[in-house]
C-alpha positions, 0 to 999 in steps of 0.5 A: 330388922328391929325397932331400934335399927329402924329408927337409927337409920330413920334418924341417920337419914333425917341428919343426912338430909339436914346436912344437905339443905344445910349445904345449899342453903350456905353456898347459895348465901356465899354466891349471894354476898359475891 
């Protein structure tokens, strides 16, 4: 495993997780405004 695969997966998993909190942080607004 090299550098580069390293940090692609690093990023890959940093993107997933933005995804996530990105997720909750809508529907929770969504159940708000309702």
């Amino acid at each position: 495993m090299n550098l580069l695969d390293l940090v692609l997966l690093l990023i890959s998993s940093l993107l997933l997780l933005i995804c996530v909190l990105v997720g909750v942080a809508f529907l929770t607004l969504m159940e708000r405004k309702v």
